[in-house]
DOLUMTI-964909 format. One record per residue (C-alpha): residue number from 0; x, y, z; residue in three letters. Coordinates in nm, 4 decimals, padded with zeros to 6 digits. Example, Ala and Ser with C-alpha at 12.3 -4.5 7.8 and 13.67 -1.06 7.14 Angstrom:
<atoms>
<atom pos="0" u="01.2300" v="-00.4500" w="00.7800" code="Ala"/>
<atom pos="1" u="01.3670" v="-00.1060" w="00.7140" code="Ser"/>
</atoms>
This chain:
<atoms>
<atom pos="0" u="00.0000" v="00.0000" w="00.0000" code="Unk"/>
<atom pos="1" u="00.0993" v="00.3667" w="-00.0650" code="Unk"/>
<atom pos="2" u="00.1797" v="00.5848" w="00.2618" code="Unk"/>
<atom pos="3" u="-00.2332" v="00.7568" w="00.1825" code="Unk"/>
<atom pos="4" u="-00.3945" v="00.4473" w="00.2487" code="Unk"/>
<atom pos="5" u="-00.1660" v="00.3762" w="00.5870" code="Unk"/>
<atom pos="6" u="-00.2632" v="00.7205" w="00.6879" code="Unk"/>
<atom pos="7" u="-00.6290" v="00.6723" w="00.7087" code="Unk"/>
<atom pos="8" u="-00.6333" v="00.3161" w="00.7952" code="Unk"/>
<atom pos="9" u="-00.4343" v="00.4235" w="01.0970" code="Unk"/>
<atom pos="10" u="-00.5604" v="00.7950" w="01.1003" code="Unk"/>
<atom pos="11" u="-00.2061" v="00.9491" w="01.1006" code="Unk"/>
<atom pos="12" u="-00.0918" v="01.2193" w="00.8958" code="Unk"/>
<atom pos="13" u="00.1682" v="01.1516" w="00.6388" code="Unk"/>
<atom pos="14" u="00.4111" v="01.3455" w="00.7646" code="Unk"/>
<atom pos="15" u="00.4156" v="01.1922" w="01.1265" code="Unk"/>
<atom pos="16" u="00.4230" v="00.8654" w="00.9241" code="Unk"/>
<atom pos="17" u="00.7517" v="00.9747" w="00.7392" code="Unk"/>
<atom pos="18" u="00.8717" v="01.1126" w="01.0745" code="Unk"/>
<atom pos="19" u="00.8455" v="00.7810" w="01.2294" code="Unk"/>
<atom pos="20" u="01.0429" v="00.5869" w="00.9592" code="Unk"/>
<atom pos="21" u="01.3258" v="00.8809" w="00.9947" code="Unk"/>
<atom pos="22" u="01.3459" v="00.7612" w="01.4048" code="Unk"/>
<atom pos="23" u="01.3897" v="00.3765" w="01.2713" code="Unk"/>
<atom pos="24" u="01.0667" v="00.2853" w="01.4294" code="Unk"/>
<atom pos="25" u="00.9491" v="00.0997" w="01.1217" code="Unk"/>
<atom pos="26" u="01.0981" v="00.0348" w="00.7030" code="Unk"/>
<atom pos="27" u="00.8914" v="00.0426" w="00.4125" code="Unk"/>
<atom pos="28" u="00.9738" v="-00.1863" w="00.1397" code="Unk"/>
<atom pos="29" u="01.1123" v="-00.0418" w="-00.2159" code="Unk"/>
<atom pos="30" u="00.9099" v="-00.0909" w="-00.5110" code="Unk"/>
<atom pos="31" u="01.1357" v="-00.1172" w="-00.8621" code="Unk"/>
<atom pos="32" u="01.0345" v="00.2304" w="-00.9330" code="Unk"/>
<atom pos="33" u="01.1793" v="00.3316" w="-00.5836" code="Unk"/>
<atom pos="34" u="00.8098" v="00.4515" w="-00.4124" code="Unk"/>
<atom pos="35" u="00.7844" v="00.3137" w="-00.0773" code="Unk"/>
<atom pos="36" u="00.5818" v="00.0185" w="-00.0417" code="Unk"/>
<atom pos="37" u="00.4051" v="-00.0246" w="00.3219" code="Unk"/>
<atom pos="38" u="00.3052" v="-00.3805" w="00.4203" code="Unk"/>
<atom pos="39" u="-00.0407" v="-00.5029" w="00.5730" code="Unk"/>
<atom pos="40" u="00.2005" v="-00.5717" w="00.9239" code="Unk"/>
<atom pos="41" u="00.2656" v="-00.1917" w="00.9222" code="Unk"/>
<atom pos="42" u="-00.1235" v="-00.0615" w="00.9994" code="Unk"/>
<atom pos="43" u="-00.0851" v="-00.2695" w="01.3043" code="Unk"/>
<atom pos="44" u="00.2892" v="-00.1122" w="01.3766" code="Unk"/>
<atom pos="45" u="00.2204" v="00.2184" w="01.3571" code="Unk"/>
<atom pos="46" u="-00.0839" v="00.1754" w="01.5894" code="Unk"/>
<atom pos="47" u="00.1598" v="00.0530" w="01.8242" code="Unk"/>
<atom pos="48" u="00.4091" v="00.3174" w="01.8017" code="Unk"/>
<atom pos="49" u="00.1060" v="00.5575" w="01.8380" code="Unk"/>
<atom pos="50" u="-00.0034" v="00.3991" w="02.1463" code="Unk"/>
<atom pos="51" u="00.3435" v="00.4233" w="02.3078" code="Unk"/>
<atom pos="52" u="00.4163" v="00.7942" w="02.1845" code="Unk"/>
<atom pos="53" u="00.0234" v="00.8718" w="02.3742" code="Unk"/>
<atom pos="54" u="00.1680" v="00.6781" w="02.6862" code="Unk"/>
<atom pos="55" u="00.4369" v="00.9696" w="02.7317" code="Unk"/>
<atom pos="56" u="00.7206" v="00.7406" w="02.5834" code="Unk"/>
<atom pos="57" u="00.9681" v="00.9517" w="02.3210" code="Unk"/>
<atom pos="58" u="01.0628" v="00.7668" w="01.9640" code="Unk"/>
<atom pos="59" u="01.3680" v="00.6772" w="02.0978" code="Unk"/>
<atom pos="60" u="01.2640" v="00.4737" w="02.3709" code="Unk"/>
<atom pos="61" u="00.9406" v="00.3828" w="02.1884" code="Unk"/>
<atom pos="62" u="01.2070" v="00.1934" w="01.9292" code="Unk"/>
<atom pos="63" u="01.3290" v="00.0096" w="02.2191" code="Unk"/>
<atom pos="64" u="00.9905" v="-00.1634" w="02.3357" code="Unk"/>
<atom pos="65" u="00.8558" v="-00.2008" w="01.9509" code="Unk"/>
<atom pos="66" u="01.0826" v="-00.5547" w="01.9427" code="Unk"/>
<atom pos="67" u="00.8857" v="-00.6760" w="02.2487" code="Unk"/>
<atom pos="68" u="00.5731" v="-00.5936" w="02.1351" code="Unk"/>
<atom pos="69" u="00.5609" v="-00.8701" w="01.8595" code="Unk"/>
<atom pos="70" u="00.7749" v="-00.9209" w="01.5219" code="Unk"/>
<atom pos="71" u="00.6444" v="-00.6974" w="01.2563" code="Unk"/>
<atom pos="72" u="00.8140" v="-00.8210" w="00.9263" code="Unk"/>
<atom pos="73" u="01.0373" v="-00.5779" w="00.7263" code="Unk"/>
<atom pos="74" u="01.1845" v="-00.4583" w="01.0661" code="Unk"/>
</atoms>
């Protein structure tokens, strides 16, 4: 899926969505034509991440309790 359609499955802007890959909290795939692709596994991610970053944690320590959390492919 494109980053639009993770936005409004997960109801976060784009921007806060590019943000978050910048901190390492989650990798797209490439496509051929270099676009980012974002896998199914990622809608559930990035709810994750947002429910950390609500609970008063920062990015950087959010990236260290993602891995316990569950596997999320492509990370």
């Amino acid at each position: 899926m494109r980053i639009g359609e993770l936005s409004r499955r997960t109801g976060t802007p784009t921007r806060l969505l590019r943000y978050y890959e910048e901190q390492g909290l989650f990798t797209p795939e490439r496509a051929e034509n270099g676009y980012r692709e974002y896998g199914e596994h990622l809608v559930d991610r990035v709810l994750q991440i947002r429910g950390l970053l609500e609970g008063g944690l920062t990015a950087k320590s959010s990236k260290v309790f993602l891995p316990s959390l569950g596997t999320a492919p492509g990370r």
